[in-house]
N, C-alpha and C positions, 0 to 999 in steps of 0.2 A: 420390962420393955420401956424406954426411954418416951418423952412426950414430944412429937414432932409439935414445935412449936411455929405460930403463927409469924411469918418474916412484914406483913402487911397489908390491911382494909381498904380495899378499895372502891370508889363510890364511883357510879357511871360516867363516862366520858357524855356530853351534850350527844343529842340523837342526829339521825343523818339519814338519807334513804339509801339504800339498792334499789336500782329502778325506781319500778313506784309503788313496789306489793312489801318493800321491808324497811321496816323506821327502826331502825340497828344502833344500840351504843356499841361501837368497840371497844372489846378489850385488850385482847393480843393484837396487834402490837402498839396500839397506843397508846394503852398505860403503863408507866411507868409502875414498877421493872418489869411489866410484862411484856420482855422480847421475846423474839421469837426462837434465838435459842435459851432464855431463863427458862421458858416453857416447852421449850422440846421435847418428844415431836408435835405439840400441838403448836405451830405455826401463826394463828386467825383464830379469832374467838370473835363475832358478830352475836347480840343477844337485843332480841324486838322481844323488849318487855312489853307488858301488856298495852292491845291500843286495838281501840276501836272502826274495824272499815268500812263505813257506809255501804249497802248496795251499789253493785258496780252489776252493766250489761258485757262492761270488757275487762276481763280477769286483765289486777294486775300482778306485775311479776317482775322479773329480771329477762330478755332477749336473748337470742343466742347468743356466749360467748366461750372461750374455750380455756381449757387448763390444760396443765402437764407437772406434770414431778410429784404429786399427791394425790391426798382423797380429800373428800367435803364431806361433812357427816352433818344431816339436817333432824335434830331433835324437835318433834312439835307439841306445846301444849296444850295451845289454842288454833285451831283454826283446823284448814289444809291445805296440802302442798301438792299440786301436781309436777310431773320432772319428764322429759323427754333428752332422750340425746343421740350420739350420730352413732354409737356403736349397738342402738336399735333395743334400747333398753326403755322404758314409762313406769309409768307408777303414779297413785295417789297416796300420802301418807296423809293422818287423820290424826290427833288427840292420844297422847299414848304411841306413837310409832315412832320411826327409825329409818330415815332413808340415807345410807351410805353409799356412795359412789367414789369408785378409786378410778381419778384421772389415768395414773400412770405417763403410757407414751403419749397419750392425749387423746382429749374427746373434745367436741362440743356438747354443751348441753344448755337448756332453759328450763326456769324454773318458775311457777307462779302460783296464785290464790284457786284452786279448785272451781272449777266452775257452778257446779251448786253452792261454794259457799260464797264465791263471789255477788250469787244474785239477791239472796240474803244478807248477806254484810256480816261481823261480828268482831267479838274477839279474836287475836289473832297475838299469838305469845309465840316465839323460836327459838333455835340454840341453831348457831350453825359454825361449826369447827372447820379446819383446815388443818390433818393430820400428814405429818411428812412422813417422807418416805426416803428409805437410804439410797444411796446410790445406786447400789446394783440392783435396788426395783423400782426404779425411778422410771424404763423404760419398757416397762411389761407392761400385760397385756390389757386394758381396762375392764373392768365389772361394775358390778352395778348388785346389792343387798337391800331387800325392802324388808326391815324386819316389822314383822306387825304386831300388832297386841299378842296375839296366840303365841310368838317364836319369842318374849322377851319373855326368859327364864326372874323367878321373884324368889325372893327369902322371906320367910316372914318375922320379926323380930320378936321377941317374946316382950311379956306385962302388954298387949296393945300396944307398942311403940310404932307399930306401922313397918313396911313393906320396904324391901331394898328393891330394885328394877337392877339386871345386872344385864347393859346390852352390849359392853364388850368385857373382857378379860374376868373377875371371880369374885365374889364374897363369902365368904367361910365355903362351901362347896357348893355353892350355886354359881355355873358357869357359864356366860353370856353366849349369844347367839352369833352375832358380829366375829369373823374373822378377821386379822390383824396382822402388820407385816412384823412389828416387833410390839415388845411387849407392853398392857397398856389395860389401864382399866378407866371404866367412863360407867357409872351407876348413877340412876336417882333415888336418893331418899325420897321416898316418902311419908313423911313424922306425922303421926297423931298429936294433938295437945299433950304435953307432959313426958313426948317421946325422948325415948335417951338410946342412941347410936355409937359404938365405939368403931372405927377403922384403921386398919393399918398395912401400909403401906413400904415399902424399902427405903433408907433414908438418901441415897442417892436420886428415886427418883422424882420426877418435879410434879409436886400436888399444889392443888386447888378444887376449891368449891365457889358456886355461884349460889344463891340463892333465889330462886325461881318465887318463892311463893310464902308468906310469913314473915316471921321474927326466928332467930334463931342465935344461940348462944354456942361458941366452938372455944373448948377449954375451959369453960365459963365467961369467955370475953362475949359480948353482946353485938350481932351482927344484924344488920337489917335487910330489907326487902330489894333484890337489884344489887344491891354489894355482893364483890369477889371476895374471899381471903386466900392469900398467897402464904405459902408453909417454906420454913424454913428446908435445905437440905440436910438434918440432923434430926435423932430420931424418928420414930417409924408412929406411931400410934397417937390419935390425936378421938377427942368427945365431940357430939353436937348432941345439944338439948335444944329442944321444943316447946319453949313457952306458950306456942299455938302452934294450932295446927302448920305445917312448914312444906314445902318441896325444895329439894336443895340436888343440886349438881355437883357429884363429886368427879372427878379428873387425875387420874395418876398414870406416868407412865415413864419406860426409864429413857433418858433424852439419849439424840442421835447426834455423835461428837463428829460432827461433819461440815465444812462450812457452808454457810447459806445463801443463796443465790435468788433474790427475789425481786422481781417486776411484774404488777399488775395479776395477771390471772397464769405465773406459772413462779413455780418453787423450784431451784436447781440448786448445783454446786458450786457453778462459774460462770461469772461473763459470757464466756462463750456459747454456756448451753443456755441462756438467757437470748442470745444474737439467734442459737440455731431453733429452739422452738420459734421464735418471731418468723423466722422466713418457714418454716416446715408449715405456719399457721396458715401464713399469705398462699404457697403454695397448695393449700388444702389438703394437706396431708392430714390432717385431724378429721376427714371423713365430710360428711354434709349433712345439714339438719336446716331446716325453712323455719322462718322464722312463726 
């Protein structure tokens, strides 16, 4: 099986807030190549490496505001997330969770710091995706998935190498919990010291890893804490070794040859449906949520 080689390392873009509950590097689509059809269907890669928040009396977060044409997928390390939105959905995800939500035709939703953890303060580490969606489910119906610690199916690797998390699409036959409109997989390593992982993947489709947590070597080349690696589209199967202990994000999925139509908080295919979600939005048609 051929070595899906690495196309490029990349080291965090300067940090920035969402509101005032997320200090985010972007990744998709800010760094270079990561656009957002390089990385299709993931769209948006936002990552609040680790950062400390003082106790707060008023959880912060992100306001109401709405999307359409996708979904958001909020990975949390640290902290927690509370989620409200207008198609009457909530949730707290925690450490180890998984909260997906598929805009679709549209939602409003807010999102913010948990109220016990807000009064507390603490660590507070996320991943938060923007998975597109094709065209003809571009305008279905919205949901709402909170996978929790119990629902994310695990592999365990052999010699102690440590634990795969498989929360959407498979690892050897461990099958994620997360439903998905096309096909896609989104796992975390997690490496013991010394651990050694092989993956593989289709060489069409577009992979990456994040590194959440460690030092980590993929092929033998030497990756650090907060860096992306961007893989070539050739070959299928690529190594991470574990110098220490590591958390890593791996990301594959086969892109959506569609074109892309993006302003602010909705993902389409044209102009148009960029013009028609804006007034659908004005006219409320995306439902109602207080702020």
């Amino acid at each position: 099986m051929a070595t899906k080689k690495i196309e490029a390392i990349l080291p965090p873009r300067a940090p920035h807030y969402v509101g005032d509950g997320f200090r985010v590097h972007n990744f998709i689509p800010s760094v270079p190549p990561l656009s957002m059809q390089r990385m299709s269907p993931f769209v948006m890669m936002d990552y609040n490496s680790k950062f400390y928040f003082p106790p707060s009396n008023r959880p912060k977060g992100v306001g109401v505001h709405p999307h359409r044409g996708f979904e958001t997928v909020t990975i949390a390390y640290k902290g927690k997330v509370a989620h409200h939105d207008s198609a009457g959905n909530s949730g707290i995800i925690g450490e180890g969770e998984v909260q997906w939500m598929t805009a679709a035709s549209g939602v409003l939703h807010k999102e913010y710091h948990e109220e016990a953890f807000s009064k507390s303060g603490g660590d507070f580490q996320m991943v938060q995706l923007w998975v597109n969606l094709p065209a003809k489910d571009k305008m279905s119906k919205p949901k709402y998935q909170g996978i929790t610690k119990e629902n994310i199916k695990r592999y365990k690797l052999a010699n102690n190498s440590g634990v795969i998390e498989v929360i959407a699409g498979q690892y050897e036959d461990v099958e994620g919990a997360a439903s998905t409109f096309t096909p896609l997989h989104l796992l975390n390593a997690k490496l013991n010291k010394g651990g050694v992982v092989d993956f593989s993947f289709p060489e069409n489709y577009n992979t990456g890893l994040l590194v959440i947590e460690g030092k980590i070597k993929v092929n033998g080349t030497e990756v650090n804490t907060d860096h992306f690696v961007l893989f070539k589209n050739s070959g299928e199967s690529f190594q991470v070794e574990a110098p220490e202990s590591a958390i890593v994000l791996v990301l594959s999925g086969e892109p959506i040859h569609e074109p892309i139509a993006a302003q602010g908080p909705f993902v389409m295919n044209s102009r148009m449906e960029i013009i028609q979600a804006i007034e659908d939005y004005n006219m409320g048609k995306f439902g109602h949520l207080n702020d």
